[in-house]
Phi, psi and omega in degrees: 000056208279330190296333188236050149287322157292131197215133175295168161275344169197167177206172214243117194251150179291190168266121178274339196290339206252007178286271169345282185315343160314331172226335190246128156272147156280118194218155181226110145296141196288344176277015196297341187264331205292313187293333149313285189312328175289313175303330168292301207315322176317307183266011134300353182199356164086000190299175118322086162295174145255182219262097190251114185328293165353277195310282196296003141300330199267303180323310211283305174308305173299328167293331193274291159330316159273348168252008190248333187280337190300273192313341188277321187209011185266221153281339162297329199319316168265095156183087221293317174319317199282319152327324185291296186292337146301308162330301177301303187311315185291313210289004180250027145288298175254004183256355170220068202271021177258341171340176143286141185280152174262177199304309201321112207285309217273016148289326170305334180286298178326309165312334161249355162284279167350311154277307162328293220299286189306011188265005170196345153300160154331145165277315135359268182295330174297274176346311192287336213266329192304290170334262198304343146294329172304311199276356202260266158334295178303317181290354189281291173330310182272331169294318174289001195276288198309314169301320168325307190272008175063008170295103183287122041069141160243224193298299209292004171262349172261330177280338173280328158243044160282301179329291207266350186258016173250352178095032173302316142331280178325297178298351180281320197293298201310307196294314211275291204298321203260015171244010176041051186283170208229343211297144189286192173259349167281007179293293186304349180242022159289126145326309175282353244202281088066276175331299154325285210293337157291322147303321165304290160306349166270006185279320184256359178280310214300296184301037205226107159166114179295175172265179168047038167249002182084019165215137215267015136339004214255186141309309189275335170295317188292318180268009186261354192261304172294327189255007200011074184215166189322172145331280196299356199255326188277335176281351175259351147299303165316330172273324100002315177263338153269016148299341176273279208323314194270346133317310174285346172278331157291346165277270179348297190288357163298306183296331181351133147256176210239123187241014194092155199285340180303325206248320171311303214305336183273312212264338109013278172309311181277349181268348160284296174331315189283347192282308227286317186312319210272304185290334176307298211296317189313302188289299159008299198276298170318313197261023164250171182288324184314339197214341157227082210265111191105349198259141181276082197286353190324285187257111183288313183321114164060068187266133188265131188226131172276178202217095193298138147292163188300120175092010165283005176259000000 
């Protein structure tokens, strides 16, 4: 990708949280510190918790993050084989659930999420969290294959395995489990539901990429490659496609169909949990270092971000 080696020094992003936020409410659980402090002790040593929703929500991120940077930005990034093969090693987690758990750290975290998880979910929401690690897992496999090959994507192919490599599945499950929802699977095979749950994730996908690891995997690259124009232009197509994004998720959800009052009432719920994730995460990416590190996030609105050299992270 020798053409975008030249670079502006910086370039200028709107609020995206105040985009998002239009439709996702901001919400803090008040246990948040407490559900920490168990969760650290967990991925540092691995003990026996109890089975507390929270903490393994705070578990399930640290598992997600951590297997997800191996390959996104670790040793792994181009090296689809070696990716494959932790891929095997995780799917014998549950297709051989009587095994012993294994050496493989980040499957062994997955082994024990998994025993949580089944300590109080749906059978349902377990099946979807299977799905959607498959669907996870696999896109890690392709995304590093492509990077081998120095291979560009084009939009509409990147945003569908954008779709599975931020784990977004995974956070709908998570979210059924940790409201201790009930919802059938025919909520979840609606079109319209169906729609949502793409919108939503693309919502929290879309702003999502840190800089200066050297890997032009992004969004803004695909369209800055396909539409062949500059930085400020492709972030500012994108930003404008997630102003669509949040429209078209306010239409959708108009559309809800009535499944009885009993199952709105749940699906309520979860579709709320999933806007506060979502605006949660958006605002997430401003205060973490990981994506503005140095940068004065106070007033977002039209924001100036310098454009880190490369291996400055």
């Amino acid at each position: 990708m020798q053409r975008y080696e030249s670079l502006p020094p910086q370039f200028y992003l709107q609020d995206l949280a105040a985009i998002t936020g239009r439709v996702c409410e901001l919400r803090v659980n008040p246990h948040q510190a407490e559900a920490d402090r168990a969760a650290r002790s967990w991925f540092n040593h691995f003990p026996d918790a109890d089975c507390m929703h929270l903490e393994t929500c705070i578990m399930f991120f640290f598992w997600a993050f951590s297997t997800d940077d191996l390959s996104d930005e670790g040793d792994l990034q181009s090296k689809p084989d070696a990716v494959q093969a932790g891929h095997d090693i995780s799917v014998s987690v549950y297709t051989n659930p009587d095994d012993s758990r294994p050496q493989y750290p980040y499957a062994a975290m997955l082994y024990d999420l998994l025993t949580r998880f089944r300590g109080t979910s749906t059978i349902g929401a377990y099946h979807r969290f299977i799905r959607a690690f498959e669907a996870f897992s696999s896109s890690q496999v392709t995304q590093s294959r492509n990077r081998s090959q120095d291979r560009m994507p084009s939009v509409d192919e990147f945003i569908l395995m954008r779709r599975a490599t931020i784990g977004g599945a995974l956070v709908e499950a998570m979210i059924e489990y940790s409201l201790d929802l009930d919802l059938p699977d025919a909520v979840f095979e609606n079109p319209i539901i169906k729609g949502m749950s793409d919108a939503t994730t693309d919502l929290m996908t879309w702003p999502n990429k840190e800089q200066s690891d050297g890997d032009y995997q992004n969004l803004v690259f695909c369209i800055m490659h396909e539409r062949d124009v500059g930085l400020q232009e492709a972030i500012n197509i994108l930003t404008e496609m997630l102003n669509q994004r949040v429209d078209d998720y306010i239409k959708l959800k108009s559309e809800l169909p009535s499944f009885g009052a009993d199952v709105d009432a749940e699906l309520e719920r979860y579709l709320h949990a999933l806007e506060n994730f979502v605006q949660g995460t958006v605002l997430w990416y401003y205060l973490s270092p990981r994506y503005f590190r140095g940068v004065d996030v106070t007033n977002r609105k039209n924001l100036v971000v310098p454009l880190f050299e490369k291996g400055a992270f």
